[in-house]
N, C-alpha and C positions, 0 to 999 in steps of 0.2 A: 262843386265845392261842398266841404261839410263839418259842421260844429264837431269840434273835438275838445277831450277833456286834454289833453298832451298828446302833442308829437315833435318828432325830430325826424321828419320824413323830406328827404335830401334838405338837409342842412335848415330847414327851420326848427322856429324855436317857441311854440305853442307852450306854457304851462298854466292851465285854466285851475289849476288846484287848490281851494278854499273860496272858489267863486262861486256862486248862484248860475246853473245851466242855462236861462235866457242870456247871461253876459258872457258866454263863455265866445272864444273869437272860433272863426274859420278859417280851416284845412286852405292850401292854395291850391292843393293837388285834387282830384277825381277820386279820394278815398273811400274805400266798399264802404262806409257806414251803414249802407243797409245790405243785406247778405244776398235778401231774397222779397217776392213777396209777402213772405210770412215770417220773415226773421232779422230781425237788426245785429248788425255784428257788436260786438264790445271791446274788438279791439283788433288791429291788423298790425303784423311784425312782418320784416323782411328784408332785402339786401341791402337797402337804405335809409335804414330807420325803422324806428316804430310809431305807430297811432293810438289811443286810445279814445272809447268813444263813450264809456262807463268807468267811472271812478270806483268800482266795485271789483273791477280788474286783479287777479291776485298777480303780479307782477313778476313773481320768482318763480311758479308755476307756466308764466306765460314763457318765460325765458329758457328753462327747462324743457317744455315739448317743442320750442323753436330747435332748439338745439340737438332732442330727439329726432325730428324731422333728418336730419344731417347722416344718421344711421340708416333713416329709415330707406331714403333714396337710393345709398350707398353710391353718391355718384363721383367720393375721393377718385381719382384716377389711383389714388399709389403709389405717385413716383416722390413726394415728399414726405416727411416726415411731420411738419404741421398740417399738411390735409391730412394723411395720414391716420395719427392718434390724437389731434389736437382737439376736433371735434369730440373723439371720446372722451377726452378728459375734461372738455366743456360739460356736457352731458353729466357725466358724473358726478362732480363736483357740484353743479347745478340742484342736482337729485338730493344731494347729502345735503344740502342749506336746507331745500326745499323741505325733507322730510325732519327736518326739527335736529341735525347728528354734524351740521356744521360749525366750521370755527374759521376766526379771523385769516387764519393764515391761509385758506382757502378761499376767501375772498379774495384776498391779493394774487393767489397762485392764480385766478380766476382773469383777471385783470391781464396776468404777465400773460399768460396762455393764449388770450387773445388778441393780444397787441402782436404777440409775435405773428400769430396765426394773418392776419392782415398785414405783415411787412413781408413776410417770408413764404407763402404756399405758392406754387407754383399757377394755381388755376382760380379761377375767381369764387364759385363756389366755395373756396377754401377761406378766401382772402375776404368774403364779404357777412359770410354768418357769424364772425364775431362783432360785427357792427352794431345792429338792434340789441344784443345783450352787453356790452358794452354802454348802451346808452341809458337801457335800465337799470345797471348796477351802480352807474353814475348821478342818476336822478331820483332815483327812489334806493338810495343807500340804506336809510333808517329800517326802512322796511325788511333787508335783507338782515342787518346788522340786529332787527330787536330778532327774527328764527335764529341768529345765532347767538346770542346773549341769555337770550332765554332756554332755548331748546327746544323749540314749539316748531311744529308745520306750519306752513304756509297757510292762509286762510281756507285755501278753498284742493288743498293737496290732495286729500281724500271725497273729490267728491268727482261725482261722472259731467265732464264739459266737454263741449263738442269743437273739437279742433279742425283745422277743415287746410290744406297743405295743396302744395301744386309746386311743380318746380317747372321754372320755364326759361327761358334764355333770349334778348332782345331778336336776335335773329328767327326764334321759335315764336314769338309774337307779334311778329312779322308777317309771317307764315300765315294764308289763309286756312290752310291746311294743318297747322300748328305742329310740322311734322318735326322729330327731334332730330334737329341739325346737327349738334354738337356729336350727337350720338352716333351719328351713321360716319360723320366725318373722322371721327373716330375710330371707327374699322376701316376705313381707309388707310389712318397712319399705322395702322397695325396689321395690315391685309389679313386682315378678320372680316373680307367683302362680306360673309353671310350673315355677319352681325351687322353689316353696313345696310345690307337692303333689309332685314325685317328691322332694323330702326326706323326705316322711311315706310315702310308697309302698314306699320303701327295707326298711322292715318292716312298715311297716301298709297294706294294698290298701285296705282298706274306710273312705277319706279321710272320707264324706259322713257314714257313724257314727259317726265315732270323734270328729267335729266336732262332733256334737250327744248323744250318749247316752254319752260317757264318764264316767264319776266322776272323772276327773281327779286321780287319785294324784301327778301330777308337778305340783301345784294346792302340793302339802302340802309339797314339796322345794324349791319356790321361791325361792333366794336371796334375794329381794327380797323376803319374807316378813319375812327378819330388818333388812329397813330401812321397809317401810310397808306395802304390801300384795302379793299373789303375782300375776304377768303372769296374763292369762286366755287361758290356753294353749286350755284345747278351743274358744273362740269363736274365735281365731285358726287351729286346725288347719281349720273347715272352708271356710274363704276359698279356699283353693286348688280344691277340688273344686269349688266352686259356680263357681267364674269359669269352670272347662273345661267344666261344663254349659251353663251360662248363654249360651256364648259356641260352642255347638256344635263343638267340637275333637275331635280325636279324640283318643282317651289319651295321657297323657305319663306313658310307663311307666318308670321310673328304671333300668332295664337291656332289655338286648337279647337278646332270645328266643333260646340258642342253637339247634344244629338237631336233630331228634331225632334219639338216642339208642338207639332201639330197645328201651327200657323202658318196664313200664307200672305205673300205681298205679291200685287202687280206693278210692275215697276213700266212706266211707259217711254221707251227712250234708251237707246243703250250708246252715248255719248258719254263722254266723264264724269258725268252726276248719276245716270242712272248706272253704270257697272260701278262706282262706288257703294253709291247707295245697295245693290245688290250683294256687293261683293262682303260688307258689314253684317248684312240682314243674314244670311245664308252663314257666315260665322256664327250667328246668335241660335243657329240651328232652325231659321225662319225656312218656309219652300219658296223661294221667289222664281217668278216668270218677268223675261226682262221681251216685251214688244217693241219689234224695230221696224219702220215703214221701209227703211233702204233694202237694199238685197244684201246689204254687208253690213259689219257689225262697226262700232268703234265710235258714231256722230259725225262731228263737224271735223275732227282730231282726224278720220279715214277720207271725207271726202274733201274736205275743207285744208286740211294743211297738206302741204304739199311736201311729194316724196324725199325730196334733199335736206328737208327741216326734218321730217319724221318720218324713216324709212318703216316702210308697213310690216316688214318680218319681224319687229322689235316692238313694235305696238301689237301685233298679235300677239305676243309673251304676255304681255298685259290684260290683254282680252281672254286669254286662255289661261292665265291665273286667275282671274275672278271665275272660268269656267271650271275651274279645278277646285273651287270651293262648293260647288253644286249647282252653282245658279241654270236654271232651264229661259233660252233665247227662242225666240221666235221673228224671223226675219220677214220682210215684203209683207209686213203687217201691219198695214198704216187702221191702227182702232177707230172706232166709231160713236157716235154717241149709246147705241144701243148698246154696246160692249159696254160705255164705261157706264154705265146705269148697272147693267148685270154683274161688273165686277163687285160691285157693293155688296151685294151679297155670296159671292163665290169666292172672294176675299177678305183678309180682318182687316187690310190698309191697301191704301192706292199711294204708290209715289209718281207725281209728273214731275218727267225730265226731258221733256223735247224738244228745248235748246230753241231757239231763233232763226228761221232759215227762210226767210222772207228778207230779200235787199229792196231797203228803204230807197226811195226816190233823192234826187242831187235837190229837185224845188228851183230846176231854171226853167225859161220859156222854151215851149216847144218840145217839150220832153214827154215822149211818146213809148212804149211798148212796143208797138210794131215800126218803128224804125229797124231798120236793118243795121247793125253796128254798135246797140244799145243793147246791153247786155249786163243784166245783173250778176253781181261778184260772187252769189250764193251759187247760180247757176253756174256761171265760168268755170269756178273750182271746182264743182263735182263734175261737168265732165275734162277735165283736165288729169282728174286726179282716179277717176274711174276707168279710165281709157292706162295710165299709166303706172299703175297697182296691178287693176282684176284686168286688162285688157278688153272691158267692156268698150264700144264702139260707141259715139255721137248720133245719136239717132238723124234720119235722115233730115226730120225736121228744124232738128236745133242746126243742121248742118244749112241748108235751107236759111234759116232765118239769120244766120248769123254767118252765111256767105263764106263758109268752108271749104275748101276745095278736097277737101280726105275727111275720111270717117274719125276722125279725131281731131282734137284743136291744133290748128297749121294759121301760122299767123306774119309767115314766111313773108317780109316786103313791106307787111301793112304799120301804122302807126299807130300808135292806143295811149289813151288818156285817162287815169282813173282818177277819181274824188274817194277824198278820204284822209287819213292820219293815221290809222292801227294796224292790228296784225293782218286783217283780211286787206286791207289793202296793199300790203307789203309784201301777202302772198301775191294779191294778182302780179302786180308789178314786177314780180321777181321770176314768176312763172309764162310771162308774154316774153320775157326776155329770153327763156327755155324754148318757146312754142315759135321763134324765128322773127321777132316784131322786129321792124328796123330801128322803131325809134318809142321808147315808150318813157310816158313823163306822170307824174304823179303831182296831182294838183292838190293844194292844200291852204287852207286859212289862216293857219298859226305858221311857227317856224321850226326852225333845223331841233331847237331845243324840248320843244314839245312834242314834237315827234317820235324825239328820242324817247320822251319820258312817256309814251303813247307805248311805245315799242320796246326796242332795247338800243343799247349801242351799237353792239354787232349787226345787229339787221340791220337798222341802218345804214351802215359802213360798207356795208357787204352787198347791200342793194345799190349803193351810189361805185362800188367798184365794177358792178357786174354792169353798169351804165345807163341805170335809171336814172331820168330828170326827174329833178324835183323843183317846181314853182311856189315857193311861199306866198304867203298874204294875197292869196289868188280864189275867187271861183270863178264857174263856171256859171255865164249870164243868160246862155241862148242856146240851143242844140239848132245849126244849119243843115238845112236836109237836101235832097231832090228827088224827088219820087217815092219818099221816106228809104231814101238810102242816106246814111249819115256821112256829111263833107266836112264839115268843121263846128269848132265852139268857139264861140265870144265868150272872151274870162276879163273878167273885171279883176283890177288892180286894187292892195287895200292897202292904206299904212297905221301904224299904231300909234294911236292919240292920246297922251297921257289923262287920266284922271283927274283933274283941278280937287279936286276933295280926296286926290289920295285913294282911291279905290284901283278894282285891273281896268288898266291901262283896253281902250276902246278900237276896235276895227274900224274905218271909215276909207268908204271908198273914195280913190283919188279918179275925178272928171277928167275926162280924157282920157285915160290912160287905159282903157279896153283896146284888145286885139284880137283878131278875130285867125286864127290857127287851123289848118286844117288836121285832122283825122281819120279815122276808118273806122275806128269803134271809143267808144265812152263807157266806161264799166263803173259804174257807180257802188265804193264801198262805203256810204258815211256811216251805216250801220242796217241793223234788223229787225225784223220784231218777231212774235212767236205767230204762228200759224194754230188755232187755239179753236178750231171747227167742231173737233171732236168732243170737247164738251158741254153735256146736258144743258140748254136756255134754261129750264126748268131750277136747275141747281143755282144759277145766277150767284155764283163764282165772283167776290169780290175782286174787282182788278185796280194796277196801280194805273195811273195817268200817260204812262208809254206803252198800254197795252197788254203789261206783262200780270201775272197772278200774284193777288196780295198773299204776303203772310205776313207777320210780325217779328220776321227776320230772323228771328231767337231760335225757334222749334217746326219751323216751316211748314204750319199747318194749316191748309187755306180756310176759310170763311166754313167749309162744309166739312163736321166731322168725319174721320178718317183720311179725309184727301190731302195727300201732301204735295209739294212742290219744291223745286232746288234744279240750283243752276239756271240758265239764258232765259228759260222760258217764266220764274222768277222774279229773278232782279235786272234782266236786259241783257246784250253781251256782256262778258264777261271773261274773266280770265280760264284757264284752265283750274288752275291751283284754287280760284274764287270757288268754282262748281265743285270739284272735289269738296271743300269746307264745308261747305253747304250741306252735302248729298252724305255725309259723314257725320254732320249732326244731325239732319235729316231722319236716318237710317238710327240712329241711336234712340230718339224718340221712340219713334216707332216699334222698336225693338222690346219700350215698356208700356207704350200705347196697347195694342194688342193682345197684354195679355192683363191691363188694370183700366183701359177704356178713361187713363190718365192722362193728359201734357202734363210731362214734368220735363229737367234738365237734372242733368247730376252735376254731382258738386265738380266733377274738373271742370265741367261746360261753364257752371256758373263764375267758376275763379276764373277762365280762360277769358270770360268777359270783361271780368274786373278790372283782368290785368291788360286787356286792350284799350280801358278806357284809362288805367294808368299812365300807361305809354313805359314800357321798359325798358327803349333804348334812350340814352340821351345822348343827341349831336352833340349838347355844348361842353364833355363831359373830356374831362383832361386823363388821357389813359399812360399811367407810368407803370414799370416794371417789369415792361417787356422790352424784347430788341427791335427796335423802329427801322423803317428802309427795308425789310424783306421784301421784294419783288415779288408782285403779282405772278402766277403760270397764267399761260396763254395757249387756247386746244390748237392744234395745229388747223389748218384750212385747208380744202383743197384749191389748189392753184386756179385765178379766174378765167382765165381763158379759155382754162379745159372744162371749166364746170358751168361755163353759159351754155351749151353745150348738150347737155344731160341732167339729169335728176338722180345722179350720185350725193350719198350725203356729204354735205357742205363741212361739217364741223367734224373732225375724226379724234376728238376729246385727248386725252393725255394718257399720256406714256407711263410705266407704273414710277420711274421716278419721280416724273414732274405732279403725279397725283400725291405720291407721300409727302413729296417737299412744299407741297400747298395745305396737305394738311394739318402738317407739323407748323404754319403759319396759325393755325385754328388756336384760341383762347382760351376754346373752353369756355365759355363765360356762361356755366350753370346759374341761376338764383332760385331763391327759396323761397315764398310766401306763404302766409300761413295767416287767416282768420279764426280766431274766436267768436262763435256763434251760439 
């Protein structure tokens, strides 16, 4: 919250004007009143109002390059005539007060133009930037009316202020990635695919993932949510990528490789944070070297998700786009602390990216390593997923320990139990049902509903049809062995206990109600942590409390000059799209790190924060003027019978009709914010 001199930011009504600053009241909303460390804003305008934080504010001036912005985006679609010209003759008319050469009747014209402009544009951006000018011609009238009486400029018309613009969309702020949804969704309805994918390349390189394995946070921000159902943004984001495969192109990378620089980045990790982060650095004309311990490229995304989720010829596009930007890989390269001491000098930056691939312990009794049957989900997946990609083989030992009958995982007859609630354990589950398990259940603490929201819909649905059990309000008490071969688990029963003070509602186990189940194997996904050997004791690397390497989350730079960090090995698991964000601003730092030995953020970074701390979408938010009940598209599937089966992929995305007519559902819902600094 924050003292303001006036706002009308969504529907309040602050006028602090002829008061003394200590009484002046507070903002309800998260308003930038300060810009930066080093700079207080004076004033913040945009699709919902405006704020002022200085009574010094020239108001017709502020209204004016609000309205410039609208130019400057050029983000009218064109198909009306108030987006159209309506912003320009905002703009104009604006300019003509501002500069001392207005008259009445241009006030009023100013007035009509904008009223219309919000009854009538087609797209939101059209329909929301005459809001904030509107509200200042309404409340500071005298102001406009003495530049036009008189013939005078505006106070401050001729002088150099620092405007600072971003244009973002609830769905785009959403978006860990902050990737332009609108945008890309938009060459969709136009199949203009190659506008569609460098829309999403802009922040996101890895199109072909992020089409199929995201959780789709910008799913939940959907304007269209509050009128029928939310656009299906990730089945649209992968249209672009698959048409440039499909179609043998060569990339269409949304910017132009400058030339190098004569700086270099180690990037450690070539998982979604590190060929991000690479993939950006190497754009800025940076020489980066990306270190990979596996014998393949890709993380957790190549060993860790499974081929039906994310077929590996479509994630190499991605791997081999960031390779086509110049990046130099180095595989079966697990560093060491001696490397990372001498990179410090054979480098200008270190970025860690090496992800979390340590599976955390269930914490029941009896729970052993060398039990036979006990088998971590980190492990399980890579050779699952090694064996069924690169045809790499189970080595004889994991075959051995884990009582295999073939050089690959054959789980033919046996029963399996995993712990957990997320993506890694939605993969095992889904993948023992591939690998022949007769009977496999998925044990879990919470319920159907957080699961979901753990996950997605679809996986869900799709794991309970392919005929995984799922046990709610359950763990697991006891690992029962014989020989430390694994026979069964005692799972304790929980129910949920309301809070008497109103708080979340409590787990508490119900007495008696253990059972004791047999199994063959227990694969523990409750999570991971980073495996973090490699670096220097000496350096003494601030860490957070789960293990993982502090930053300050903003600029990702740990505790030791030059060293950066982003994605799992960071902030803990994590999403896909999470790491991408990260290793995108990450890479950006750095990109001015290196050659001014500065942290800084640019001014989008900094708005992109503002406006998360804003919140851009609003649920309670009554959406009229479009046509309600358009029906959701839905990708087609492949049929379950045939696809327990095999590791064909599951989701075979849309048909080009059902992709136009889902995008033609899209809003559009551009907005424009703009600080005064």
């Amino acid at each position: 919250m924050s003292k303001v001199y006036f706002s009308t930011w969504k529907g309040e009504s602050i006028n602090n004007i002829g008061k003394p600053e200590e009484e002046w009241e507070e903002s309800a909303y998260n308003l930038p009143a300060q810009y930066d460390d080093k700079r207080d804003s004076k004033a913040f305008i945009g699709w919902d109002g405006v704020a002022l934080f200085d009574e010094d504010v020239d108001v017709i001036r502020l209204a004016m390059e609000y309205a410039a912005q609208y130019q400057e985006y050029s983000e009218a679609c064109g198909r009306c005539a108030p987006g159209r010209w309506g912003g320009r003759i905002l703009y104009d008319q604006l300019d003509k007060i501002a500069r001392g050469a207005g008259a009445i009747a241009d006030l009023d014209h100013l007035k009509e133009i904008g009223k219309s402009m919000q009854v009538t544009s087609k797209c939101e951006i059209g329909k929301t930037v005459p809001n904030p000018i509107i509200d200042l011609m309404t409340h500071f009238e005298d102001r406009f009316l003495e530049c036009i009486n008189e013939q005078k400029p505006s106070k401050h018309y001729k002088e150099s202020i620092n405007y600072i613009a971003k244009i973002t969309a609830p769905c785009s702020d959403a978006c860990p990635a902050d990737v332009d949804i609108p945008g890309y969704i938009e060459g969709v309805r136009d199949l203009r695919f190659d506008d569609s994918l460098e829309a999403t390349r802009q922040t996101m390189p890895l199109a072909h993932v992020c089409g199929r394995v995201c959780p789709h946070p910008c799913e939940d921000a959907c304007r269209r949510t509050n009128l029928d159902e939310p656009i299906s943004i990730m089945a649209l984001k992968r249209l672009g990528a698959d048409w440039e495969t499909d179609h043998g192109y060569d990339f269409f990378h949304p910017m132009e490789k400058k030339p190098a620089n004569g700086k270099k980045v180690a990037v450690i990790g070539a998982g979604p944070a590190g060929l991000t982060a690479a993939y950006y650095l190497a754009a800025e004309g940076v020489e980066v070297d990306v270190y990979e311990a596996l014998p393949v490229l890709g993380g957790e995304v190549t060993v860790g998700v499974p081929e039906y989720r994310m077929p590996w010829d479509k994630y190499m596009q991605d791997i081999e786009c960031v390779r086509d930007m110049g990046v130099n890989f180095i595989v079966n390269h697990a560093v060491n602390a001696d490397e990372m001491r001498e990179f410090e000098t054979s480098y200008d930056a270190t970025m860690i990216a090496s992800g979390t691939r340590i599976s955390k312990a269930v914490r029941c009794a009896n729970e052993r390593e060398e039990i036979q049957g006990y088998w971590g989900a980190i492990d399980f997946l890579d050779w699952v997923n090694l064996y069924e990609k690169f045809d790499i083989k189970t080595p004889e030992s994991v075959q051995k320990q884990q009582m295999l009958p073939t050089d690959h995982v054959d789980l033919t007859g046996k029963t399996v139990a995993c712990v957990g609630g997320g993506f890694t354990s939605m993969d095992v589950v889904r993948c023992a049902i591939r690998a022949g398990a007769k009977r496999v259940v998925m044990i879990y603490r919470r319920d159907e509903k957080t699961i979901i929201r753990n996950t997605t819909y679809e996986e869900y649905h799709e794991a309970v049809e392919e005929g995984v059990e799922f046990i709610f309000h359950s763990a697991v008490n006891e690992i029962i062995d014989e020989d430390d071969v694994l026979k069964a688990l005692v799972i304790d029963k929980f129910e949920l206990v309301p809070d008497p003070n109103g708080g979340r509602a409590q787990l508490v186990k119900i007495e008696g109600a253990s059972e004791t189940v047999d199994f063959d194997y227990l694969i523990p996904a409750v999570s991971q942590s980073a495996d973090l050997k490699f670096l220097p004791e000496e350096w003494e690397l601030e860490m957070t409390s789960w293990g993982t390497i502090k930053t300050n989350g903003k600029d990702y730079m740990t505790s030791r000059k030059g060293i950066f960090a982003s994605g799992d090995c960071e902030y803990g698991p994590m999403t896909i799209v999470n790491a991408v964000g990260q290793a995108r601003r990450g890479a950006s730092v750095i990109s001015r790190y290196i050659h001014s030995g500065e942290i800084s953020l640019n001014d989008d970074e900094i708005m992109e924060d503002h406006l998360a701390k804003l919140k851009v979408y609003d649920k309670k938010e009554k959406v009229t003027g479009w046509l309600p009940g358009l029906p959701r598209e839905h990708s087609s599937v492949l049929d379950t019978a045939f696809r327990k089966t095999n590791n064909a992929e599951v989701n075979l995305g849309f048909t080009q009709n059902q992709a136009m007519s889902e995008a033609e559902r899209c809003m559009r819902c551009y907005y424009i914010a703009m600080v005064q600094a």
